[in-house]
C-alpha positions in Angstrom: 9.1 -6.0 -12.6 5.5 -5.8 -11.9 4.7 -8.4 -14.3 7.7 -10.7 -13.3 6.6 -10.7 -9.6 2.5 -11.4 -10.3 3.5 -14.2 -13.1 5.9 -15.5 -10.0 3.4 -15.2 -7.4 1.2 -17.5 -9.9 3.3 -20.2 -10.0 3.6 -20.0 -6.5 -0.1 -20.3 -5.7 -0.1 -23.2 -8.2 3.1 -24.6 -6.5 0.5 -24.3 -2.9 -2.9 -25.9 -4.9 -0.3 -28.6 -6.5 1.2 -29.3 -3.1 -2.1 -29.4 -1.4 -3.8 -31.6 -4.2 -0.7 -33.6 -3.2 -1.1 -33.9 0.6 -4.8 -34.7 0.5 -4.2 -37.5 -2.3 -1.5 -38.9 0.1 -4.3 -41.6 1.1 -4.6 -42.9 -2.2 -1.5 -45.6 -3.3 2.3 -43.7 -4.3 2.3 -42.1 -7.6 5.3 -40.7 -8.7 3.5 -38.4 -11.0 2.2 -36.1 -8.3 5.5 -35.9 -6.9 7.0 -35.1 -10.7 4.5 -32.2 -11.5 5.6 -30.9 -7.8 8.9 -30.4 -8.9 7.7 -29.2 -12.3 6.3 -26.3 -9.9 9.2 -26.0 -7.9 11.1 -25.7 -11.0 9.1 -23.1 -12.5 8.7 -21.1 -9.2 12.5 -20.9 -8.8 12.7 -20.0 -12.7 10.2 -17.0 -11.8 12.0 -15.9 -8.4 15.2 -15.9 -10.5 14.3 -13.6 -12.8 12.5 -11.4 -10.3 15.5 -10.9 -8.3 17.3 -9.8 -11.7 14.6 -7.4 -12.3 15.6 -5.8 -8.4 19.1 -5.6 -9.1 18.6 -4.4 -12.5 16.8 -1.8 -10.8 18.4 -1.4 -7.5 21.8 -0.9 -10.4 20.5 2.1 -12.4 18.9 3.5 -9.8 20.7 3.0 -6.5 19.4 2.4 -3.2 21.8 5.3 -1.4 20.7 7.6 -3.9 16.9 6.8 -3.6 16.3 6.5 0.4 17.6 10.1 0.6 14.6 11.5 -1.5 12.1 9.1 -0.2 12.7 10.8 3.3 12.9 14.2 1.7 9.5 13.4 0.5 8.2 12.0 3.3 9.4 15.1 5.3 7.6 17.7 3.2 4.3 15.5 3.1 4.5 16.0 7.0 5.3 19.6 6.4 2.6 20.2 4.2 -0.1 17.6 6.2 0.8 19.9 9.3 0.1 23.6 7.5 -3.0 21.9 6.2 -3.8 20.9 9.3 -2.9 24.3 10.8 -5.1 26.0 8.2 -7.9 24.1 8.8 -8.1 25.0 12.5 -7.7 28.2 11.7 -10.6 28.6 9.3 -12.9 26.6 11.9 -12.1 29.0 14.2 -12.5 32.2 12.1 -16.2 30.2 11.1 -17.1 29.9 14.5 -16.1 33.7 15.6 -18.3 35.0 12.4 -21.2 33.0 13.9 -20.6 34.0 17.2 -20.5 38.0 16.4 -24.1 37.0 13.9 -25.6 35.2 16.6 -25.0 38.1 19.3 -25.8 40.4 16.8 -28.9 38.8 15.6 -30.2 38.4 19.7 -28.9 42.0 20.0 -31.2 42.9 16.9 -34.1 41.2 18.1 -34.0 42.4 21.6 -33.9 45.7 20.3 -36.7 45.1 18.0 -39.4 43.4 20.2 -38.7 46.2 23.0 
């Protein structure tokens, strides 16, 4: 599906740099060529968006949109789960940091005072 969507958003650039070759060439006299490789493009590009839109319902049949949105939010429900005990975690581990510095820093003053008096 991948494939079918970049080779169709291909032809669609080309359909844009055809068309815009066209519009700036408008000065020059008519040629009905320019307007024959535009629909060449169109052509192609609708070819392309065909088939892509097979590919989704090809898909969207074996695997089923009301069976997959129901485990996309299940996922998306433990993610947060797990992003908030991470998060939770990681507070507690800066906290439990800065106590053990606290107690080494009193300690260590505590130590010195005692020392140097």
């Amino acid at each position: 599906m991948l494939k079918d969507l970049k080779q169709t958003l291909e032809t669609g650039n080309e359909l844009i740099v055809s068309t815009n070759a066209l519009m700036t060439n408008m000065a020059r006299p008519f040629d009905i060529g320019d307007y024959q490789k535009a629909l060449v493009e169109l052509s192609n590009s609708a070819q392309e968006f065909t088939k892509l839109i097979t590919s989704i319902e090809r898909i969207n049949n074996n695997i089923g949109v009301d069976q997959l949105i129901p485990q996309v939010v299940k996922a998306m429900d433990e993610a947060e789960s797990e992003g908030e005990e991470l998060a939770n975690h990681t507070m507690r581990l800066i906290l439990v940091i800065i106590g053990v510095w606290f107690v080494a820093y009193v300690t260590a003053r505590m130590f010195i005072l005692y020392v140097y008096q």
